[in-house]
N, C-alpha and C positions, 0 to 999 in steps of 0.2 A: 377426724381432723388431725389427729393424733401425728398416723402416720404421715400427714401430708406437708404441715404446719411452717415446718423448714425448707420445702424446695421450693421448687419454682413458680409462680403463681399462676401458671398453666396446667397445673397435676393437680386434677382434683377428680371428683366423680358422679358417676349416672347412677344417682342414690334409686333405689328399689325398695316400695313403698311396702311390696308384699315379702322381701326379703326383713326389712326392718320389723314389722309384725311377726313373721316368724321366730323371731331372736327369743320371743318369750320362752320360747317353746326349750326344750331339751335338746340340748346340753347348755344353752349357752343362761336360758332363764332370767333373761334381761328385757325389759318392755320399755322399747324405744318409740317415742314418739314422731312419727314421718317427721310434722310440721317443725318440730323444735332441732331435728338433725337437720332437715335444710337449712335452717338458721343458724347453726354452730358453722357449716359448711357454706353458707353464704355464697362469694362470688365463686366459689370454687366448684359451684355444682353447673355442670356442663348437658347435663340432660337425664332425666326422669320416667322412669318406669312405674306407673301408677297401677298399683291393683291393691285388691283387697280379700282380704284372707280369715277364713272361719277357723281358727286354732285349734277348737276342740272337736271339728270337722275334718281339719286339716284338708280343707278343700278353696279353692279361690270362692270370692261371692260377688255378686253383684255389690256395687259399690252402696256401702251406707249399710251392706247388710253383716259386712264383720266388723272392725274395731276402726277403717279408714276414714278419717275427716277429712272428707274432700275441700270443703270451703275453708277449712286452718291451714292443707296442704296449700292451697294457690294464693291464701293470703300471706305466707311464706316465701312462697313464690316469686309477688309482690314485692314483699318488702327486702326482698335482697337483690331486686334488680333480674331475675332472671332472664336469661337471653338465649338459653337449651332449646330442646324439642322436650316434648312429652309424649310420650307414647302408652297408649289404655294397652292395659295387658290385662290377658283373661285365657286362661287354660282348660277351667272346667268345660266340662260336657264337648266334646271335641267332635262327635257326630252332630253336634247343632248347636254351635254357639253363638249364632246370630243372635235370637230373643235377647240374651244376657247383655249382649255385647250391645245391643241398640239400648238397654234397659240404663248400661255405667255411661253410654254418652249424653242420656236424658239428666243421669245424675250429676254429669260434668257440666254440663250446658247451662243447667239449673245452680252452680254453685258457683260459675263464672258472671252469671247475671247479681250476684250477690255481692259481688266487688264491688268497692266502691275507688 
């Protein structure tokens, strides 16, 4: 938000829920919470890349199996009004990543039922 804070209130961004989990990692050594950076970022977040990342893996995971709280992620969501796209993003196993990939929509589907 930092860099955004002073311009135009059209400059914002497609926060990256598995770039944000990555941050723990080396170099940067900073564990950022998805839910609470959409919320600092508010209306400025224009659309979302949701995935979920094993760090000591360093491999994407089915959602719920690395550190992503999917149901804090869209109660966030929620609460700032979102009006984006979201997009499930999943890189692992590239010769067959259907199973995985129907596995994070059950877990999305499951965590949107959870709204209230």
């Amino acid at each position: 938000m930092a860099a955004v804070k002073n311009h135009h209130e059209l400059i914002g961004a497609c926060l990256d829920t598995g770039h944000l989990i990555r941050c723990a990692q080396e170099p940067f050594n900073k564990k950022l919470d998805p839910a609470e950076q959409i919320r600092i970022m508010g209306a400025r977040n224009f659309g979302i890349h949701l995935k979920d990342h094993d760090n000591k893996a360093d491999t994407d995971v089915v959602y719920g199996k690395g550190v992503l709280d999917v149901p804090a992620v869209l109660k966030a969501l929620k609460d700032v009004k979102f009006k984006g796209h979201i997009s499930i993003e999943y890189e692992a196993h590239p010769e067959d990543p259907s199973p995985d990939m129907k596995a994070c929509i059950e877990v999305f589907k499951e965590s949107v039922r959870t709204l209230s």
